[in-house]
C-alpha positions as CSV (number, residue, x, y, z in Angstrom):
1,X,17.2,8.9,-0.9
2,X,18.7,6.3,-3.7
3,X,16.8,2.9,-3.8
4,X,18.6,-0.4,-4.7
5,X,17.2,-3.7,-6.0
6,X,18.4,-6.2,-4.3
7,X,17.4,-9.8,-5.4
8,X,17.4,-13.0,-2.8
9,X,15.8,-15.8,-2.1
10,X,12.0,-16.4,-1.3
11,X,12.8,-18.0,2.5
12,X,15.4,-15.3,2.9
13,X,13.1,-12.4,1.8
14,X,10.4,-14.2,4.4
15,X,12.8,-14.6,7.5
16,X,13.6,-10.9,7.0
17,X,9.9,-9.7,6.6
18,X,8.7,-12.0,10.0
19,X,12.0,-10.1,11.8
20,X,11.0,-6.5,10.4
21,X,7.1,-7.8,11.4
22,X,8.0,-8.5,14.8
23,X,10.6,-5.3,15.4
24,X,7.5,-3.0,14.0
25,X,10.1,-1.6,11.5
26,X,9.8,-1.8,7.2
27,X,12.2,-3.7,5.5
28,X,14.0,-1.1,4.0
29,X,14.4,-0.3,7.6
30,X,15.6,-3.2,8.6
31,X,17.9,-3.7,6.0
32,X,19.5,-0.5,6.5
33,X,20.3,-0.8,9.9
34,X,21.9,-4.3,9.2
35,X,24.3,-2.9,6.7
36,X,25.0,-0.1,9.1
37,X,26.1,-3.1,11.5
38,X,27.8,-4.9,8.8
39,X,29.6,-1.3,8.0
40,X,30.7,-0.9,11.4
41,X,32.2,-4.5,12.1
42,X,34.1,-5.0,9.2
43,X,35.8,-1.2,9.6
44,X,37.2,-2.4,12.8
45,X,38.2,-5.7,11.4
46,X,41.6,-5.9,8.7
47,X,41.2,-6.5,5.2
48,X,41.0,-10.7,5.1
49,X,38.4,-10.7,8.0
50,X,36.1,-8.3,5.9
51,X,36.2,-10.5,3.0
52,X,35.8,-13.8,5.3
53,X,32.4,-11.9,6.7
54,X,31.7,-10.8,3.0
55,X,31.8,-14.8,1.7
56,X,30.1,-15.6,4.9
57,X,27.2,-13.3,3.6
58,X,27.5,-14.8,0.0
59,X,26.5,-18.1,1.1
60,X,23.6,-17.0,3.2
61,X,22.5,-15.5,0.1
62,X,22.9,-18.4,-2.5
């Protein structure tokens, strides 16, 4: 299996630790499963709504 880095903010990186905490999952886990979700949405979705959701994403990030 590859591994990524993936850099984010320190209250991000907490919020997604308590949620994988209180699923009893990892991270890596966790993160995998959203971008599975993420994956699946935006294939059912045209081209502009994928990159609405992807600049969605970028501001939750910044």
């Amino acid at each position: 299996m590859a591994r990524i880095l993936v850099s984010m903010p320190d209250e991000f990186l907490k919020s997604v630790d308590k949620l994988a905490d209180n699923e009893r999952r990892t991270r890596s886990e966790l993160v995998r499963e959203a971008l599975r979700a993420y994956i699946r949405k935006t294939n059912t979705l045209n081209s502009k709504k994928a990159f609405d959701n992807a600049q969605t994403l970028d501001k939750l990030l910044d």
